[in-house]
C-alpha positions in Angstrom: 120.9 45.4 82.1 122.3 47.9 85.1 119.4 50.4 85.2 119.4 53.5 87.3 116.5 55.4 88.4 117.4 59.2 89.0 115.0 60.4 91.9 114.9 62.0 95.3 111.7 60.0 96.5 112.8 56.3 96.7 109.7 55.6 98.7 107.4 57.1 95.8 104.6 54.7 94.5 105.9 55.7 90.7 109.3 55.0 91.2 108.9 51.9 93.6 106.7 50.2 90.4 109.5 51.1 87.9 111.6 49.4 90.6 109.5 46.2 90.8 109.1 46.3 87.1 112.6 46.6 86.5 113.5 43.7 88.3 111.0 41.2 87.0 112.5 42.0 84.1 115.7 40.5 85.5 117.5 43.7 85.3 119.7 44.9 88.3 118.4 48.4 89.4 119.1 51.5 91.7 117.5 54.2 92.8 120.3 57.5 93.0 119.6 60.3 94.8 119.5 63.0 91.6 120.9 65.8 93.4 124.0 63.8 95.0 126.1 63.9 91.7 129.0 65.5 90.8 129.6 66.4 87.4 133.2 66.2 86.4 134.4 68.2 84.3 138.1 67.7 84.7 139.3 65.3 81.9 139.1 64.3 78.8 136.5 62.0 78.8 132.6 62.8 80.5 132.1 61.7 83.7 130.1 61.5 87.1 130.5 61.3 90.8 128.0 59.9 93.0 128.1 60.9 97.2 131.7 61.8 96.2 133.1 58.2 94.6 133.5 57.6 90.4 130.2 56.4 89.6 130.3 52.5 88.9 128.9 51.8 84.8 125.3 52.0 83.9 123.7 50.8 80.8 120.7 52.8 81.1 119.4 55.6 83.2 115.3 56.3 83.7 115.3 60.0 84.9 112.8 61.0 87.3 113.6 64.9 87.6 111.3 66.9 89.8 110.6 70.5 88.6 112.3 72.4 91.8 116.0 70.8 90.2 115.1 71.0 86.3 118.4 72.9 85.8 120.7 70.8 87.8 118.4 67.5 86.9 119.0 67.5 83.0 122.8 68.9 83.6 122.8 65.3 85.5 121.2 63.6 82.1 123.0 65.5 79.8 126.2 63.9 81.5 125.0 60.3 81.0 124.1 60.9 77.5 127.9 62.5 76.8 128.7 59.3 78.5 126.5 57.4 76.0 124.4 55.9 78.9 120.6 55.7 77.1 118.3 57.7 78.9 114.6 57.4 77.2 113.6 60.9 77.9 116.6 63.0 77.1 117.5 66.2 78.7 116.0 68.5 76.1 112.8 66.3 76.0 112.6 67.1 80.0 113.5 70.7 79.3 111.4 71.4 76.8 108.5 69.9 78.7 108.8 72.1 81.3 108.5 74.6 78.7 104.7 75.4 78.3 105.8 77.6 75.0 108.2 75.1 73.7 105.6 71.6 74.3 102.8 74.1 72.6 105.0 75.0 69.8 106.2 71.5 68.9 102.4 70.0 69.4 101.7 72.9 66.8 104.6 71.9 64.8 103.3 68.4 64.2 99.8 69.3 63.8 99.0 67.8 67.4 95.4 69.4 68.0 94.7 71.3 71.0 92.4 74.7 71.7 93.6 77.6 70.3 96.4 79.2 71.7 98.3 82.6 72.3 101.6 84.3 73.1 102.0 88.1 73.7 104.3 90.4 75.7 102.7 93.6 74.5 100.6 95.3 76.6 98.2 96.8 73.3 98.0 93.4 72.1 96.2 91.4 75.1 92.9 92.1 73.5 93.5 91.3 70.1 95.1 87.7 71.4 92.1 87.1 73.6 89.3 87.9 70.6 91.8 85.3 68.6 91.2 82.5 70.9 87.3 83.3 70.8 87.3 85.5 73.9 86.3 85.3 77.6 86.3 82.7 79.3 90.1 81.9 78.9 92.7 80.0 80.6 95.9 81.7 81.2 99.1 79.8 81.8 101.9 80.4 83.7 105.3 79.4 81.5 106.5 77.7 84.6 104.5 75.2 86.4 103.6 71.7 86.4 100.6 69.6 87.9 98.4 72.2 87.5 100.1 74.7 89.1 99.8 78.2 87.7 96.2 77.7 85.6 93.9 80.7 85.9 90.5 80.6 84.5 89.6 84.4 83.8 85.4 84.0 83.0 85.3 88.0 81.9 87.3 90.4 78.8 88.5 92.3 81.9 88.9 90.4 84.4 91.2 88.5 81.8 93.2 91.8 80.6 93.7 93.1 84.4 95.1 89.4 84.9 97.3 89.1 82.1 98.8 92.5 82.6 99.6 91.9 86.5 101.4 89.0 85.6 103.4 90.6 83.0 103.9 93.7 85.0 106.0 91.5 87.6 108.0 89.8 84.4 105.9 86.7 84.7 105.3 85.0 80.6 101.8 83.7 80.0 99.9 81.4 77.5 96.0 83.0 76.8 94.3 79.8 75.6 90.6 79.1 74.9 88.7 77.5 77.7 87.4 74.2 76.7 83.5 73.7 78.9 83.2 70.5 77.1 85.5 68.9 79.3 84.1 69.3 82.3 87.4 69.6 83.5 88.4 66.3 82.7 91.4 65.5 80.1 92.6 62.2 78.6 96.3 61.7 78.6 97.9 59.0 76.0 101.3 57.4 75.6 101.8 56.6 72.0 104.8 54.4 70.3 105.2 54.2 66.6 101.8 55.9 65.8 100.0 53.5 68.4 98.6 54.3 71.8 99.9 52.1 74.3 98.2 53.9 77.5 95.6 55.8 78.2 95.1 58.1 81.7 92.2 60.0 82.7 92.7 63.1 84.8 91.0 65.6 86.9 91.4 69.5 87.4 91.3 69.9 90.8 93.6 73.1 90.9 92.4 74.6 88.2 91.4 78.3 88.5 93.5 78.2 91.4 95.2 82.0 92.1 99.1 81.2 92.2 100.9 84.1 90.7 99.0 87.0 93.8 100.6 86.9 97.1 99.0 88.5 99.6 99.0 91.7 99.5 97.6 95.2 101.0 96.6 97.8 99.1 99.9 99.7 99.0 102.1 96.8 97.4 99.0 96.9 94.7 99.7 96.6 91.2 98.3 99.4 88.9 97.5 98.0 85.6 95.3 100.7 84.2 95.0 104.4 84.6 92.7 104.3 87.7 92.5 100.8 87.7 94.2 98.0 90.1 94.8 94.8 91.9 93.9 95.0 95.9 93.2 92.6 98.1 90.3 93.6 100.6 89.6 92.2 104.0 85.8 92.0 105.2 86.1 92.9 108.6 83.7 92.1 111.9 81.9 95.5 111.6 81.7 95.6 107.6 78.7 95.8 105.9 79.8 93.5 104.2 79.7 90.2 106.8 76.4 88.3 106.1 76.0 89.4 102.7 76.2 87.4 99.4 78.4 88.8 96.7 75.3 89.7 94.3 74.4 92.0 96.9 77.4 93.4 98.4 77.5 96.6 96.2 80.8 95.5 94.7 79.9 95.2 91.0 78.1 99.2 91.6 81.4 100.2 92.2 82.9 98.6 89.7 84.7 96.0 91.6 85.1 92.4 90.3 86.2 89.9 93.0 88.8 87.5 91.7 89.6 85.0 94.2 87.8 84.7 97.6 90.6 83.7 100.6 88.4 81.8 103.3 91.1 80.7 106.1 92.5 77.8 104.1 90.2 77.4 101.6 90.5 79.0 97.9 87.5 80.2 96.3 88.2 81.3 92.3 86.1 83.4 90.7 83.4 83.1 93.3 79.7 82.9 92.4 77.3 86.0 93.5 75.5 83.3 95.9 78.7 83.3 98.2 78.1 84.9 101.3 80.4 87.3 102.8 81.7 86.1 106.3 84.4 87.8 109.1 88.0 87.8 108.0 87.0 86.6 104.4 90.1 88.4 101.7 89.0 89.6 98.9 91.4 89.8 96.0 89.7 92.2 93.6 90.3 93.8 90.6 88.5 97.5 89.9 89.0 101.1 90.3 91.1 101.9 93.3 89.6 105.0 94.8 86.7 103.2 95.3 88.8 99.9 96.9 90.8 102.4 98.8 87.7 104.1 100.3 86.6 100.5 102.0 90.0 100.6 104.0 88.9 101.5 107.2 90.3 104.6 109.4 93.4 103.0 111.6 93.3 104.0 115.0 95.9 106.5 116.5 98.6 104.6 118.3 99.0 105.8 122.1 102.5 106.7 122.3 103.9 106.1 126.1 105.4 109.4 127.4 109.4 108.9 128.3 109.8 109.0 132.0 111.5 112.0 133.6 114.4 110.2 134.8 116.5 108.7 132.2 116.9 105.0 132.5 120.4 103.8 133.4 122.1 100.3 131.5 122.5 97.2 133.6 
């Protein structure tokens, strides 16, 4: 057979063994540049240009479609299956995977088990959804995202609701699911074939309860999600009282402040425990009322403005 592996990374470890095991196999295969096609829509009949020339036949394509070209990727599959080149993940299997919503609803659908799971838009029904899944702790997911990317572990009923509501307040979707302790954040991942496993992969959470959907932001691009009540994100200063001190006494929680995510140069700290200690340009991304945040802003000093000289100053 003519196989063709559709990928940007020809050098990738996956794709070099589907390469190797390809051609063991005695099949003749290529790897093609997934964002180098052409889609021709100008005749009769489907068909693709590759690098700008008619695309020679292929009996079978194996797509490899990273996320950041999903739209473009499966337009490219959905051309070779109008072609009726065999592709064994189809363009709507790729869509749909990308899908959190959509993969949840068809696990659901064929009674796939998984930890209970929740969709809202509403803003009055964030609570009820989060007592359905057996409240706090819960993991919220991003719609969009893959490897881990967009997982937030919220360990508190507010801290979960102010989360949730941010999110939805700049149009992002979200999944509220039960967190699982059990798993130590460990998952096994199987590949099935006619009601058999055939492989089995253990994997790690090393991103999860990582912050993605917060940029970083001062307290005036802060997002109100309650009467009184915000996202800000606080910087501990050299002259703080806050520098030396661990969170449990830093006089946050008195004022009703719940830290979220400690920013450490390039480290990440989620949810950080009270026994952190507060060092000099630590950011704080926090969650509480914002009088009280706003008050820990300290006084800018005055700008000296230079006086304009007496005699104007001429153009070269």
């Amino acid at each position: 057979m003519k196989l063709a592996i559709l990928s940007r990374a020809p050098r990738c470890y996956t794709t070099g063994r589907l390469r190797t095991a390809a051609a063991d196999r005695g099949h003749t295969v290529k790897v093609l540049n997934t964002l180098r096609f052409g889609i021709d829509l100008s005749g009769p009949e489907p068909d693709l240009q590759f690098r700008g020339k008619p695309l020679s036949h292929y009996d079978a394509i194996l797509p490899r479609i990273g996320n950041s070209v999903t739209y473009f990727g499966t337009a490219v599959v959905r051309q070779f299956e109008q072609m009726d080149v065999y592709p064994p993940n189809t363009a709507n299997g790729i869509a749909n995977s990308r899908d959190k919503l959509r993969a949840t609803q068809i696990l659901s659908r064929h009674n796939i088990g998984m930890p209970p799971t929740t969709f809202v838009r509403d803003r009055a029904d964030v609570i009820p959804a989060i007592e359905r899944v057996v409240g706090a702790p819960v993991v919220i997911k991003l719609l969009e995202g893959t490897q881990g990317i967009g997982v937030i572990l919220a360990p508190e009923l507010k801290v979960a609701e102010a989360i949730i509501e941010t999110l939805q307040s700049t149009r992002q979707n979200v999944l509220v699911q039960r967190f699982v302790a059990e798993s130590k954040g460990r998952d096994t991942r199987a590949r099935g074939h006619r009601g058999r496993a055939q492989a089995r992969r253990g994997r790690r959470h090393h991103r999860l309860h990582r912050q993605p959907g917060f940029p970083e932001i001062d307290v005036r691009q802060r997002l109100t999600v309650s009467r009184g009540y915000g996202v800000a994100e606080i910087v501990v200063h050299a002259a703080s009282d806050l520098v030396g001190r661990p969170l449990a006494e830093s006089g946050l929680r008195d004022k009703d402040i719940s830290v979220l995510t400690l920013h450490r140069g390039a480290r990440v700290i989620p949810n950080p425990g009270k026994g952190h200690v507060l060092e000099d340009g630590d950011r704080l991304l926090c969650f509480g009322k914002l009088e009280e945040m706003r008050s820990m802003i300290p006084a800018r000093r005055a700008r000296r403005v230079k006086k304009l000289p007496k005699q104007p100053i001429h153009e070269i």
